[in-house]
N, CA and C of each residue as an Amber inpcrd file, in Angstrom:
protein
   354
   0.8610000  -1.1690000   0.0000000   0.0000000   0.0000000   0.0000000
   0.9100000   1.2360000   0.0000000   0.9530000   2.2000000  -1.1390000
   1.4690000   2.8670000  -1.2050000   1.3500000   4.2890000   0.2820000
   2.3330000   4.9260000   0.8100000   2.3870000   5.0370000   1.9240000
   1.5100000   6.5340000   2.3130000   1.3740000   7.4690000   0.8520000
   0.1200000   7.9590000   0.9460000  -1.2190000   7.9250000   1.0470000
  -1.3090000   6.8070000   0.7480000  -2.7470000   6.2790000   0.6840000
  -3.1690000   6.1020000   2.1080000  -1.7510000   5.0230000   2.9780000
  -1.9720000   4.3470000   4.3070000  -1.9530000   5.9870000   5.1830000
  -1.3960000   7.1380000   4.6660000  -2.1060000   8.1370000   5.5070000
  -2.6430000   8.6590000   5.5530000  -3.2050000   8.6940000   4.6160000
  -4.3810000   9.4140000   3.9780000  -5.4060000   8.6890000   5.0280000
  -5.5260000   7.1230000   4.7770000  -6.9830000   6.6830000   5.6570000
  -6.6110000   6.7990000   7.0050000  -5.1100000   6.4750000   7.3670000
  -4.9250000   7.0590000   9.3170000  -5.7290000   8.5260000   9.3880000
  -5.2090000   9.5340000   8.7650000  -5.9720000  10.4970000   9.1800000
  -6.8810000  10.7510000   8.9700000  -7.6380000   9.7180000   8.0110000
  -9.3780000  10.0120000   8.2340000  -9.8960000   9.2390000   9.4490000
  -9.1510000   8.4190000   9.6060000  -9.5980000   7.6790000  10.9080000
  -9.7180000   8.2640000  12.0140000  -8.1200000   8.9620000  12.0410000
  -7.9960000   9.6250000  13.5980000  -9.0140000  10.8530000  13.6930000
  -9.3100000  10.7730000  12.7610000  -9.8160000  12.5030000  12.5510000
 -11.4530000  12.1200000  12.4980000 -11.5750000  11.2540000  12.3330000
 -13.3310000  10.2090000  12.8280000 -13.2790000   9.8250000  13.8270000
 -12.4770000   9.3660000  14.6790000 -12.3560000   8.7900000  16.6580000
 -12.0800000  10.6400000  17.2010000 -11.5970000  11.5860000  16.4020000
 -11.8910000  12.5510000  17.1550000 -13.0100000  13.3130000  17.6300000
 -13.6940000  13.4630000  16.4560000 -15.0630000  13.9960000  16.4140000
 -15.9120000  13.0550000  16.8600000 -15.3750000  12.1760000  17.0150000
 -16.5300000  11.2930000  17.9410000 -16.9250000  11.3110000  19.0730000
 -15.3960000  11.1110000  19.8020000 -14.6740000  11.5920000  21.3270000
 -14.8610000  13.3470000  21.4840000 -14.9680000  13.6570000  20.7800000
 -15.5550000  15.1420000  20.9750000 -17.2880000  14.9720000  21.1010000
 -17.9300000  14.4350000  20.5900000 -19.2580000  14.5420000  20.4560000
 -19.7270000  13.7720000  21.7810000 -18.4660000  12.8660000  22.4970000
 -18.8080000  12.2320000  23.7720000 -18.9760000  13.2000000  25.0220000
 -17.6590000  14.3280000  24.4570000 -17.8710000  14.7380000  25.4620000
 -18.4270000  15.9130000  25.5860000 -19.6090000  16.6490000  24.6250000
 -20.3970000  17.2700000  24.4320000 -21.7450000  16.6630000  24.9060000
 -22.0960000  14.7680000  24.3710000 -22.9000000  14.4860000  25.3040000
 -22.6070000  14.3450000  26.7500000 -21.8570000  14.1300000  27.3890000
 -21.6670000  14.1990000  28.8050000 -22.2850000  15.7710000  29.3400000
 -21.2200000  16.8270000  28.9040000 -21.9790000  17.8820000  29.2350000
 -23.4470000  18.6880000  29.3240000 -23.9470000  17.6120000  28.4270000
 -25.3220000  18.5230000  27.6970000 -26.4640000  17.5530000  28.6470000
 -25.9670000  16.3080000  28.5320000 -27.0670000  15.3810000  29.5110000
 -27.1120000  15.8840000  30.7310000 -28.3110000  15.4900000  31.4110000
 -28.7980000  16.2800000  32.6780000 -28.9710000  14.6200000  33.9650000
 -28.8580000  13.9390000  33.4490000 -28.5530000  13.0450000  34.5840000
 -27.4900000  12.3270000  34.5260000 -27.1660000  11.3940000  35.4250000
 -26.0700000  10.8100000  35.4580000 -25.6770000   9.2840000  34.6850000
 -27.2110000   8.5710000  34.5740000 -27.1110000   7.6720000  34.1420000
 -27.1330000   7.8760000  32.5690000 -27.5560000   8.9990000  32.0750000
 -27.7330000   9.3070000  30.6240000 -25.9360000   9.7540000  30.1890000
 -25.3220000  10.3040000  31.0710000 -24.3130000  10.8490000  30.8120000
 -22.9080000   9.6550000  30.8940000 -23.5430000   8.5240000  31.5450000
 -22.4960000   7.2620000  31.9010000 -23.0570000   6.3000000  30.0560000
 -24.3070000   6.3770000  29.7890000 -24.6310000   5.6080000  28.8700000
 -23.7890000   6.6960000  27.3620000 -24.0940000   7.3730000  27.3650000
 -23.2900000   8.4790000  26.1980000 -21.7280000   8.2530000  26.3440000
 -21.2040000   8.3240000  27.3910000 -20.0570000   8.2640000  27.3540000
 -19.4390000   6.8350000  26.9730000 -19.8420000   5.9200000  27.2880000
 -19.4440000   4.2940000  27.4550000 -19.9130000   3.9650000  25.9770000
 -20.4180000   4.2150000  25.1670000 -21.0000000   3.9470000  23.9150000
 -20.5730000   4.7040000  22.9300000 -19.9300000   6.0780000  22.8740000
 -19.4600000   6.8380000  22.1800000 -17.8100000   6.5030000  22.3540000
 -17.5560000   6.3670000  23.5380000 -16.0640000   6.0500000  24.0120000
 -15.3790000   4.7150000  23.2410000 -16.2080000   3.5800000  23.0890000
 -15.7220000   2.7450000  22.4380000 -15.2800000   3.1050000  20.8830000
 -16.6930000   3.3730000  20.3200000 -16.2220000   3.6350000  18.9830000
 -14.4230000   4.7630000  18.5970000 -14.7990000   5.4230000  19.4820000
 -13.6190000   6.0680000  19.3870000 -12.6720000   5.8010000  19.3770000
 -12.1760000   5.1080000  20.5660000 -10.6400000   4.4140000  21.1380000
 -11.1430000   3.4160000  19.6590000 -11.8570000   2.2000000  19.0020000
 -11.2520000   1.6290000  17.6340000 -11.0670000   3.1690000  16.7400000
 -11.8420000   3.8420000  16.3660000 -11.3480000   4.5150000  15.5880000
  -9.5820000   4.9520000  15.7780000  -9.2340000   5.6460000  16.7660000
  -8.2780000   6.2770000  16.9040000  -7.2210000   5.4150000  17.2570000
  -7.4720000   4.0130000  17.7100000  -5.9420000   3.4880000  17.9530000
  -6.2100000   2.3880000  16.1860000  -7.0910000   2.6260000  15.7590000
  -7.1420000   1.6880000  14.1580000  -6.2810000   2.8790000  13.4980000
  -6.5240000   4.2670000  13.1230000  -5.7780000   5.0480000  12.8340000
  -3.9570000   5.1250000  12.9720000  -3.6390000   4.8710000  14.4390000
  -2.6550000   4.9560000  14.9720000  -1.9420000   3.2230000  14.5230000
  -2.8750000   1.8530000  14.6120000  -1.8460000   1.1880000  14.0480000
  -1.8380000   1.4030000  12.2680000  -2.7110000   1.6970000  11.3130000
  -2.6990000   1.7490000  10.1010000  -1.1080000   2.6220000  10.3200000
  -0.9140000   3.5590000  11.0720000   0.1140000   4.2880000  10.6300000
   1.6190000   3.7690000  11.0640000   1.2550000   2.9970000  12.0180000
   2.4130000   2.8710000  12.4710000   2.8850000   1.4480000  11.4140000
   2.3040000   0.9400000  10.8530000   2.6590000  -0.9550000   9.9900000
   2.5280000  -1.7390000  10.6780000   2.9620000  -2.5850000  10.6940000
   2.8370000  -3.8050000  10.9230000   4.5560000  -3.8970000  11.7420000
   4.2470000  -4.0450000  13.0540000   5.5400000  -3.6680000  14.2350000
   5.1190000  -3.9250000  15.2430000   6.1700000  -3.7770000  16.2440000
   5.7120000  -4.6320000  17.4990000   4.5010000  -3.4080000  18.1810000
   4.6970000  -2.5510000  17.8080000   4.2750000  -0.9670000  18.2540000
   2.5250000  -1.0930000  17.8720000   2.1560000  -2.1200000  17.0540000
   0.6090000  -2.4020000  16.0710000   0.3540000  -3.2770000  17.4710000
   1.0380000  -4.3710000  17.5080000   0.4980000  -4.8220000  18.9370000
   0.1010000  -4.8620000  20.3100000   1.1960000  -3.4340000  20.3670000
   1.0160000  -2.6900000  21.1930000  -0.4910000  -2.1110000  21.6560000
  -0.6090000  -1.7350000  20.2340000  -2.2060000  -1.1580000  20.4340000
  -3.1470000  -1.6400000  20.2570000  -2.8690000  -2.9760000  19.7100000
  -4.1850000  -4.0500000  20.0270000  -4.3580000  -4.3900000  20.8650000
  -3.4120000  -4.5750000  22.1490000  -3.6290000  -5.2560000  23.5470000
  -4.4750000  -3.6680000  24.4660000  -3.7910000  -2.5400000  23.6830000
  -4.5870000  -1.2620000  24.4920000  -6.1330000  -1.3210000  24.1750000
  -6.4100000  -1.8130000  23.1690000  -7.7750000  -1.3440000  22.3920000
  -8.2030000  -2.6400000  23.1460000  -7.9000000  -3.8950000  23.0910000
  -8.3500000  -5.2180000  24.1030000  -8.5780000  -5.0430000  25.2750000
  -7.8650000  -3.6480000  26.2510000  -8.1110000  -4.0250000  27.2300000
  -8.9080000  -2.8320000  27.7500000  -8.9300000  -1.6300000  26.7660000
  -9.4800000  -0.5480000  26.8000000 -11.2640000  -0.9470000  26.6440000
 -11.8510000  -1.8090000  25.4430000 -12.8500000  -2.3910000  25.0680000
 -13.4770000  -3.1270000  26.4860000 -12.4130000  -3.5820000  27.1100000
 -13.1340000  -4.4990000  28.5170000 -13.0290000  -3.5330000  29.8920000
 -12.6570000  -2.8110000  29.5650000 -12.4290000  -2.0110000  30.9670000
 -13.2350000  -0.9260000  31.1200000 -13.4110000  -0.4500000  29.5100000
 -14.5220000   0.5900000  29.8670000 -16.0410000   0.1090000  30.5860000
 -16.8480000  -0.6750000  29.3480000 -17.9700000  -1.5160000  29.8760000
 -18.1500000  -1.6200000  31.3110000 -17.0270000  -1.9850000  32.0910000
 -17.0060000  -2.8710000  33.5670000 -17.0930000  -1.6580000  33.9070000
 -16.2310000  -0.3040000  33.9680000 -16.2390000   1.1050000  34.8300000
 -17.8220000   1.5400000  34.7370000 -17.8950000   1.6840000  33.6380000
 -19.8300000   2.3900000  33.0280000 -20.5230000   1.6120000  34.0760000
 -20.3290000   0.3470000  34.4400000 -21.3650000  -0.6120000  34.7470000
 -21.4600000  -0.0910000  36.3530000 -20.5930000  -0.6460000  36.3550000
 -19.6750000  -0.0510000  38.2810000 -20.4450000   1.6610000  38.2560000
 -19.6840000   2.3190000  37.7090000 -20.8670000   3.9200000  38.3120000
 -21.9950000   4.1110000  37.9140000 -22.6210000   3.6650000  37.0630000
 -24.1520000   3.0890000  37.3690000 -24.7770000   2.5690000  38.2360000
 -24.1330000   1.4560000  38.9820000 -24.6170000   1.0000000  39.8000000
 -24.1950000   1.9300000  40.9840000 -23.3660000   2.5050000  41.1020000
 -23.1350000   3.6840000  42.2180000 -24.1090000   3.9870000  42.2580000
 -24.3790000   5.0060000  41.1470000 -25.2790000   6.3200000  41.1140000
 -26.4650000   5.3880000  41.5380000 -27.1190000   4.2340000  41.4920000
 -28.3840000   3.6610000  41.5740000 -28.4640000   3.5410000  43.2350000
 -27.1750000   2.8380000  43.5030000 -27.3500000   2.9760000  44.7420000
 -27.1800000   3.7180000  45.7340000 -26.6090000   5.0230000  45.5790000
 -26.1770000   6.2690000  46.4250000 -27.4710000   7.6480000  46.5010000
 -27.7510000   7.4270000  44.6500000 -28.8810000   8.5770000  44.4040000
 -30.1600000   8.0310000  44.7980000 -30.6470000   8.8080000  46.1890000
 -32.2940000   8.1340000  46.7550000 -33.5720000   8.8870000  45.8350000
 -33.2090000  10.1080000  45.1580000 -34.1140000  10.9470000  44.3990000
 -34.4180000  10.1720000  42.7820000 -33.5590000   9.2110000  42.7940000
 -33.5840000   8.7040000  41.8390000 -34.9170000   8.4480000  40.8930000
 -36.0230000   8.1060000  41.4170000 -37.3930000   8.1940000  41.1950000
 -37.9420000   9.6550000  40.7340000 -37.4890000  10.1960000  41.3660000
 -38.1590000  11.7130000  41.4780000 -37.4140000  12.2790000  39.7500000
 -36.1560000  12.0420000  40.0800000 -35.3420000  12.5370000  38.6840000
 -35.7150000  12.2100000  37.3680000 -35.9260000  10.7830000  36.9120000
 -35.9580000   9.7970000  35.9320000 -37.0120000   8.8940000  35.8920000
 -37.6660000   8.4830000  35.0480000 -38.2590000   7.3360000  34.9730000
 -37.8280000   5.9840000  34.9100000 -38.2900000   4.9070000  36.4500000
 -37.3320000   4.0820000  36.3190000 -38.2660000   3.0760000  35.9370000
 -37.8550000   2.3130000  35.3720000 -38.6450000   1.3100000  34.8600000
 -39.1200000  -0.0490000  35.5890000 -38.2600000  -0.3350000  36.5420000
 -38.8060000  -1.2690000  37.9450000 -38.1290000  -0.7680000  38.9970000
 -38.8230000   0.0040000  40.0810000 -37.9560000   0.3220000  41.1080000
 -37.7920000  -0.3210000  42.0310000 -38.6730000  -1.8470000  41.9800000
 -38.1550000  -2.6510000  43.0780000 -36.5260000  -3.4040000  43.0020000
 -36.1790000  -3.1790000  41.6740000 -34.5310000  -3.7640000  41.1490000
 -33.7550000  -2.3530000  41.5620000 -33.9670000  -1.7220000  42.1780000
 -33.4720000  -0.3910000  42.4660000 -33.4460000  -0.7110000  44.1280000
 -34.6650000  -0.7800000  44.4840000 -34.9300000  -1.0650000  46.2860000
 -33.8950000  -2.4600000  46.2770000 -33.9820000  -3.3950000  45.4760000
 -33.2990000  -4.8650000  45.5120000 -31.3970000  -4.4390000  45.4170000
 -30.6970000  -3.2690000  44.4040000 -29.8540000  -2.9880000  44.3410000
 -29.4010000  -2.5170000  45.3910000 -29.9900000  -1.7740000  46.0840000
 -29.6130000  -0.5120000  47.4590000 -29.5880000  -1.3170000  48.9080000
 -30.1420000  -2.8690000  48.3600000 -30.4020000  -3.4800000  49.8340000
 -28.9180000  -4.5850000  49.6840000 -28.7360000  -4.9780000  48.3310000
 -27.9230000  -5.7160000  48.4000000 -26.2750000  -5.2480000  48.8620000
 -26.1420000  -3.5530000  48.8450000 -24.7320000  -3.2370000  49.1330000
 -24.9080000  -2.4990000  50.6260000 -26.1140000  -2.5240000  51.5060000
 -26.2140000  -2.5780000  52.9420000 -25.9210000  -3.4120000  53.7570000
């Protein structure tokens, strides 16, 4: 692949995981609760980190440095999910207005969440 080409698509890439990761964190700011602002972020965040470390190995070839960033994007992909999940369940169980704020869709899995970390 001629080596303009391979940067040509890195920087459409990186330059697509940016505006993405920008638009994450425009939804974070703009959402008004917490669980809306953990779901925006954890869902926008993924796409990004592939965009931007797919960018970063297209550019770098095929090197130990490509593997590098597959084990980041492997462990980045599993670590986010588990964090999102984890302060969700914070916020479920710390925020008592929670009802009052949002519409929850069973609040006895809410009363069942808040009893299980007492």
């Amino acid at each position: 692949m001629p080596d303009t080409l391979r940067c040509g698509l890195a920087a459409l890439l990186l330059l697509a995981g940016l505006f993405v990761l920008i638009t994450a964190v425009v939804g974070v700011f703009r959402l008004r609760y917490a669980l809306s602002r953990i779901h925006a972020a954890a869902l926008i965040d993924t796409l990004g980190i592939l965009l931007m470390l797919g960018g970063l190995m297209l550019l770098s070839g095929w090197r130990l440095t490509t593997l590098k960033y597959a084990v980041i994007l492997f462990f980045l992909w599993c670590a986010s999910p588990v964090a999102s999940h984890l302060i969700g369940k914070l916020e479920i169980t710390v925020n008592q207005e929670l009802n009052h704020e949002m519409t929850v869709e069973d609040p006895a899995m809410v009363e069942h969440s808040r009893e299980e970390d007492d």
